[in-house]
C-alpha positions as CSV (number, residue, x, y, z in Angstrom):
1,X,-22.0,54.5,-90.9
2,X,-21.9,55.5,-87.6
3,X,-18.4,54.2,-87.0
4,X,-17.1,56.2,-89.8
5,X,-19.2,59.2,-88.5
6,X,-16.7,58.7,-85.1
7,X,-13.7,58.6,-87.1
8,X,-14.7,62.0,-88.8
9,X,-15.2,63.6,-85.9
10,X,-12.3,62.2,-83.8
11,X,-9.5,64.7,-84.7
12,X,-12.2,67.9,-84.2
13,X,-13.1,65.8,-80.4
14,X,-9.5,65.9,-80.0
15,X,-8.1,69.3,-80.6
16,X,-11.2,70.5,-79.0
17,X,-10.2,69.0,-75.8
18,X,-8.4,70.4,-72.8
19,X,-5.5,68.9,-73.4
20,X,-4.7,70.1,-77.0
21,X,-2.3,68.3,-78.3
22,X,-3.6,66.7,-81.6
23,X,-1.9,65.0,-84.7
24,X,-2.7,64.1,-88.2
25,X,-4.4,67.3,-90.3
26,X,-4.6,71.0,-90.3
27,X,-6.0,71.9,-87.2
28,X,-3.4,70.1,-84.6
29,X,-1.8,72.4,-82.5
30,X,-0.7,72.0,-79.0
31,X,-2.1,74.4,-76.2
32,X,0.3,75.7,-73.7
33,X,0.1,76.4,-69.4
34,X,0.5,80.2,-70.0
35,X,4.3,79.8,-68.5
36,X,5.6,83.0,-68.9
37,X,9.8,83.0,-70.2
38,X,12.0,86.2,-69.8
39,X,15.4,86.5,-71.6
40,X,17.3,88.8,-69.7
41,X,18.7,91.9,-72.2
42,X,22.3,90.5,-72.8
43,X,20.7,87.2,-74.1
44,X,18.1,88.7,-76.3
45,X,18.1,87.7,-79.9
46,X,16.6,89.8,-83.0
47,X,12.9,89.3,-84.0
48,X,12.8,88.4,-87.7
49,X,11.4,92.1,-89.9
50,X,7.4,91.4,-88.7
51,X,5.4,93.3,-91.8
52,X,2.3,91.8,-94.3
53,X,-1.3,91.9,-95.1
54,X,-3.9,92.4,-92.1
55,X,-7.1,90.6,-91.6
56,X,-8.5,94.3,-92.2
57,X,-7.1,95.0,-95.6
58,X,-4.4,96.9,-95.0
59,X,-1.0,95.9,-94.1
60,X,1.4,96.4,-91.1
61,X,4.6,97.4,-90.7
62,X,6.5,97.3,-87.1
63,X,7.3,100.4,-85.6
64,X,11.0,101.0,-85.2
65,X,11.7,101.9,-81.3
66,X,8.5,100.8,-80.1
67,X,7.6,97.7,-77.9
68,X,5.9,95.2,-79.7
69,X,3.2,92.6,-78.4
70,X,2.9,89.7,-81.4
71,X,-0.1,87.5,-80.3
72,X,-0.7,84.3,-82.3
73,X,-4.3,83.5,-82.1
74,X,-7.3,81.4,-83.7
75,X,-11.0,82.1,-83.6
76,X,-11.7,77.8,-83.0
77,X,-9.0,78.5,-79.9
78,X,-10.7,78.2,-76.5
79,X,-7.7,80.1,-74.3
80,X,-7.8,82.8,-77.4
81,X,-11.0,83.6,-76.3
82,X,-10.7,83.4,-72.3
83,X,-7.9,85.9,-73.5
84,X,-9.3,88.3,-75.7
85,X,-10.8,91.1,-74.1
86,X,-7.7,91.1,-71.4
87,X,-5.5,91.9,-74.9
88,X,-7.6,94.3,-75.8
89,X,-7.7,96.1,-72.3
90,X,-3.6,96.2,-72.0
91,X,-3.6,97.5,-76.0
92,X,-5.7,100.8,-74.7
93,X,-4.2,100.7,-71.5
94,X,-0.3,100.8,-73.2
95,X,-1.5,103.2,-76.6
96,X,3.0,103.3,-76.6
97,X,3.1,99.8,-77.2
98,X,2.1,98.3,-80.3
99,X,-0.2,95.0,-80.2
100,X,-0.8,92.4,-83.1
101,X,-2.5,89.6,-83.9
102,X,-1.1,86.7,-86.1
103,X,-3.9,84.3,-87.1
104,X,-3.0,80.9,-87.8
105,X,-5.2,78.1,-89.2
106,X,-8.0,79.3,-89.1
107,X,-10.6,81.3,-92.4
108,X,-11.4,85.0,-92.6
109,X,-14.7,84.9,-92.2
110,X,-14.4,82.9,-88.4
111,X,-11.4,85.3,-88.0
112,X,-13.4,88.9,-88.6
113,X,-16.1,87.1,-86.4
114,X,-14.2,86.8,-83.7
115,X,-12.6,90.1,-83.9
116,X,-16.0,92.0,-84.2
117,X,-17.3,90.0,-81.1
118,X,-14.3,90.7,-78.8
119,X,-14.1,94.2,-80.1
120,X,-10.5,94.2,-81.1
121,X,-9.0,97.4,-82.0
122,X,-5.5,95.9,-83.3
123,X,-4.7,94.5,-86.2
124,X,-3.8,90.8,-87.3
125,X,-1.7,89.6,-90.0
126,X,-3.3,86.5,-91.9
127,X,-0.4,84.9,-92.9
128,X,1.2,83.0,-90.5
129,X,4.4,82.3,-92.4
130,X,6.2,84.8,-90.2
131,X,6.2,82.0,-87.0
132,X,8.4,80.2,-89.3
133,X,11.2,83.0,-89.2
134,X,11.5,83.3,-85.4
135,X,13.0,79.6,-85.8
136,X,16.5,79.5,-83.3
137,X,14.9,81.4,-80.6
138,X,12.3,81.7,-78.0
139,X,9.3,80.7,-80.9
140,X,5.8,80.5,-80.9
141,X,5.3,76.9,-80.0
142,X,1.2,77.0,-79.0
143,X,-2.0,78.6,-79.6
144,X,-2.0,80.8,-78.6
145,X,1.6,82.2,-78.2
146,X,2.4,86.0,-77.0
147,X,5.7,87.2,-78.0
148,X,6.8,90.5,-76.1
149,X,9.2,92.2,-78.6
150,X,11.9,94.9,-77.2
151,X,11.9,98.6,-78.7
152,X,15.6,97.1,-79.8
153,X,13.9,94.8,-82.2
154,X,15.1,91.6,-80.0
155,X,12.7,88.7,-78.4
156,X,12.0,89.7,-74.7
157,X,9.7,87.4,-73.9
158,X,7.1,84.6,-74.2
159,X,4.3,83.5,-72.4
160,X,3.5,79.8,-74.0
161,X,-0.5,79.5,-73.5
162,X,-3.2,81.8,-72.6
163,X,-2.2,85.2,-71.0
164,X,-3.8,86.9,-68.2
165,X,-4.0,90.5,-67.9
166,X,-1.5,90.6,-64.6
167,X,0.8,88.3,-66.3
168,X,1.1,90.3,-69.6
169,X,0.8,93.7,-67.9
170,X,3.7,92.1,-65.7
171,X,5.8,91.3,-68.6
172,X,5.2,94.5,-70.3
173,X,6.6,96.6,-67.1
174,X,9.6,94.5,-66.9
175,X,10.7,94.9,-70.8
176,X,9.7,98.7,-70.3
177,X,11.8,99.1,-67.3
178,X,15.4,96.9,-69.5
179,X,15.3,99.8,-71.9
């Protein structure tokens, strides 16, 4: 019993760790550095249309013209949570600049937790089919994953891991000053 009881647990052990890289069911993801990559404006390629339902209700549209920040995030995500309240300080620092969530494996109910807990004011989209779209450029390849989208529409930048509010507020500044 207690060897099947290891076996249960192994693959929760796993993506829980430092590391996270895990394999074999819903939950494996792979965790990046927070390495920040900027695609000068020449070399920019356009974002897929970035629209559906929000963990709120409602739904979201993109903004035409305005800089987008596309976060990808899970509540069970241990960067997503060293990062969330520096998120939330750049989205009422930048009110110009539109920030959102994309939640990916993860429930509702552990989502709207950690929303409420982290007080963010943004929205998230719950379905996480959009990643998919952003396939042949600079994608989403961790949790979490923020996406720095031009007011052009194009893929600006990506910083592969957990942000920092210097690093994002960095990135932000140096889209902003392309346009």
């Amino acid at each position: 019993m207690r060897k099947l009881l290891i076996l249960l647990c192994l693959p929760l052990l796993i993506a829980c760790s430092s590391n996270g890289v895990t394999s074999g069911d819903e939950q494996a993801f792979i965790s990046g550095n927070g390495v920040a990559t900027y695609i000068s404006p020449d070399k920019r390629k356009v974002a897929p249309e970035i629209s559906g339902p929000t963990l709120s209700g409602g739904s979201f549209q993109a903004e035409p013209g305005k800089l987008l920040i596309l976060n990808v995030w899970a509540s069970w995500c241990s960067p997503c949570r060293a990062e969330a309240g520096a998120l939330q300080e750049l989205s009422v620092a930048y009110p110009e600049v539109q920030f959102l969530g994309v939640l990916t494996r993860d429930t509702r109910v552990a989502a709207q937790s950690f929303v409420d807990r982290f007080a963010i004011t943004y929205p998230s989209l719950t379905d996480d089919a959009i990643l998919l779209e952003f396939h042949g450029q600079l994608i989403p390849n961790a949790i979490p994953t923020t996406l720095i989208i031009d007011s052009k529409s194009r893929v600006a930048a990506r910083i592969s891991g957990e942000v920092t509010y210097s690093s994002l507020k960095e990135l932000i500044e140096r889209v902003k000053s392309d346009e």
